[in-house]
C-alpha positions as CSV (number, residue, x, y, z in Angstrom):
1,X,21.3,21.7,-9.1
2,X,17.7,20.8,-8.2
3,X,16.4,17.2,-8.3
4,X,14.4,15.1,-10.4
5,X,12.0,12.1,-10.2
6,X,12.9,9.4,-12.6
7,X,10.6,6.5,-14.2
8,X,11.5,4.6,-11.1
9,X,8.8,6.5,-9.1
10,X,5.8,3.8,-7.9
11,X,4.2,7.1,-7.0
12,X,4.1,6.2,-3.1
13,X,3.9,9.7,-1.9
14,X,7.2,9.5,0.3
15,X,9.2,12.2,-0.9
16,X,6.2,14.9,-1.0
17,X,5.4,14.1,2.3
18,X,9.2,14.6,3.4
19,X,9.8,17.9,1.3
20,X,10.4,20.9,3.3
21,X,9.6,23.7,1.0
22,X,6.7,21.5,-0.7
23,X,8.6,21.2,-4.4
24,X,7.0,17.7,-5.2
25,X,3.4,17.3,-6.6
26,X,1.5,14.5,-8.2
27,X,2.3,14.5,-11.9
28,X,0.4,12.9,-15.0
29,X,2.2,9.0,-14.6
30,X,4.5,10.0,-11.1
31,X,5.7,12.4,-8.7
32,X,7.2,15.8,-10.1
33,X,9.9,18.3,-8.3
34,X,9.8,21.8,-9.3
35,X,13.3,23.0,-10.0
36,X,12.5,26.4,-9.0
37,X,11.4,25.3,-5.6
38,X,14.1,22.2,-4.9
39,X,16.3,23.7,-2.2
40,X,18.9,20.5,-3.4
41,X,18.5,19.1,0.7
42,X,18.4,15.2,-0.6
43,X,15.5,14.2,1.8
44,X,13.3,13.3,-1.2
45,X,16.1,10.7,-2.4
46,X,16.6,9.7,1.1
47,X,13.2,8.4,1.9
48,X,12.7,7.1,-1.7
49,X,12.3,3.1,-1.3
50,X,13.2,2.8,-5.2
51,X,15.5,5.5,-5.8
52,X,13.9,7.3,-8.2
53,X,14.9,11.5,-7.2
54,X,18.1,11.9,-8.8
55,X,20.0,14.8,-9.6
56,X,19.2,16.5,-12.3
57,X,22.3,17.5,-14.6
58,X,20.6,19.5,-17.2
């Protein structure tokens, strides 16, 4: 189940720079994770200082 970015995201640019297959992008108000790219590896919530990739249970 691929992650997602919550309103938590201060749009700091950690978790794109950390993603291996390059799922995250800058969205319209914070950073966006494309489900059909998300390989579900966690680094993006790892290296989040606020917490805000979560995953998503849609």
């Amino acid at each position: 189940m691929a992650y997602k970015i919550t309103d938590k995201c201060i749009c700091c640019g950690a978790c794109e720079a950390e993603c291996p297959v390059n799922a995250i992008s800058q969205g319209d108000e914070r950073y966006v994770i494309d489900p059909e790219i998300c390989i579900e590896c966690g680094t993006c919530k790892a290296v989040c200082p606020v917490g805000a990739p979560v995953e998503n249970d849609n």
